[in-house]
N, C-alpha and C positions, 0 to 999 in steps of 0.2 A: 731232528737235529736241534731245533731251535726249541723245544719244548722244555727240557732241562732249562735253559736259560728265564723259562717263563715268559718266550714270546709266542704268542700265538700265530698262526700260518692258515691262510683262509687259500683255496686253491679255486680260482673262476675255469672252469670246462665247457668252451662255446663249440658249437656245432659249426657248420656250413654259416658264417653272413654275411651281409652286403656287405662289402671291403674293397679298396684298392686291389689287396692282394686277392681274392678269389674272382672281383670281377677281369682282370685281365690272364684269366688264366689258359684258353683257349690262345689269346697272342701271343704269350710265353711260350709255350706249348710248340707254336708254328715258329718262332723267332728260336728258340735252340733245334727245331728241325735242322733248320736252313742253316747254322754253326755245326751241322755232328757232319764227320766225316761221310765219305760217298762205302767207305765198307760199314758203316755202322748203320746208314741208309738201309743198304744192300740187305743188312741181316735180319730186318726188323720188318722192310717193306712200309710203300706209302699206305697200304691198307692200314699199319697200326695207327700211324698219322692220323688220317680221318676217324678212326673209332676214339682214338685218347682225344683230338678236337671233341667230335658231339657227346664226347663224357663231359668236355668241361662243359663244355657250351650250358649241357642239361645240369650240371652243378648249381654253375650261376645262378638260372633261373630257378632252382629251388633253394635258394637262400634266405636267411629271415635278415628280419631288421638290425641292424647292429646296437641299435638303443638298446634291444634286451638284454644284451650283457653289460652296457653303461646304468642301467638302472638293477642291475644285479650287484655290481661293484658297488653302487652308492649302497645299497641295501645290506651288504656285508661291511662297510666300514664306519655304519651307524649303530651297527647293533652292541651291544657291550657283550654278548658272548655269541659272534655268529661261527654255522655250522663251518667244518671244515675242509667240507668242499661244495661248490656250488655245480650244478649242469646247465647248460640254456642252450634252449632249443628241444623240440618236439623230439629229433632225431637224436640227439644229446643224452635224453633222459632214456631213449627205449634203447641204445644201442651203445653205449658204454657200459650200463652197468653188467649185458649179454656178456662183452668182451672179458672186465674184469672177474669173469667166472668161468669163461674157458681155457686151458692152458694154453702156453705157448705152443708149445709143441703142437697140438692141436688144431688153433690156426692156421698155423705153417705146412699142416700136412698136405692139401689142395695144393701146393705150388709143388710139392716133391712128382705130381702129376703129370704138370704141364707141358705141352712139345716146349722144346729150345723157341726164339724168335723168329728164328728163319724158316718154322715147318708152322708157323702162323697166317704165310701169304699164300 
């Protein structure tokens, strides 16, 4: 969109990092528990509770440093022609550019499988 105009658009793409926002993401997680209704409880069961907790849980602690995207921004706003998009992070580079190669559809086909929430408990 902005290329006609002659501005250039540099796009930073971080992975999982150490952040306010991912590190509290298991208490998030329990604190809208405890706010969803007793039939949206009911549907879902405490079993999915505890597995989405130790998914965050195990997020958190595979997360990288957040400097690497701070010194990725400095490194694109120094360069006089930098690339137009950046990845950071290990998981960043092996597993975006997977995705921007498979179709939507595609993706989304695993979920057209799944029981409903309530045939999860």
């Amino acid at each position: 969109e902005l290329k006609s105009w002659g501005i250039p658009v540099v796009t930073i793409n971080p992975s999982t990092h150490r952040t306010p926002l991912v590190g509290g993401l298991a208490a998030t997680m329990f604190k809208c528990w405890k706010g969803t209704n007793d039939e949206m409880k009911n549907m879902y069961g405490e079993s999915s509770l505890e597995v989405a907790i130790k998914t965050m849980e195990h997020m958190e602690q595979a997360t990288w440093d957040p400097m690497n995207v701070v010194k990725t921004i400095e490194r694109s706003i120094s360069l006089i022609k930098p690339q137009s998009k950046y990845l950071v992070g290990l998981d960043a580079l092996c597993i975006i550019p997977l995705m921007t190669m498979i179709p939507t559809w595609l993706m989304e086909l695993p979920s057209a499988f799944l029981p409903p929430p309530s045939a999860l408990r």
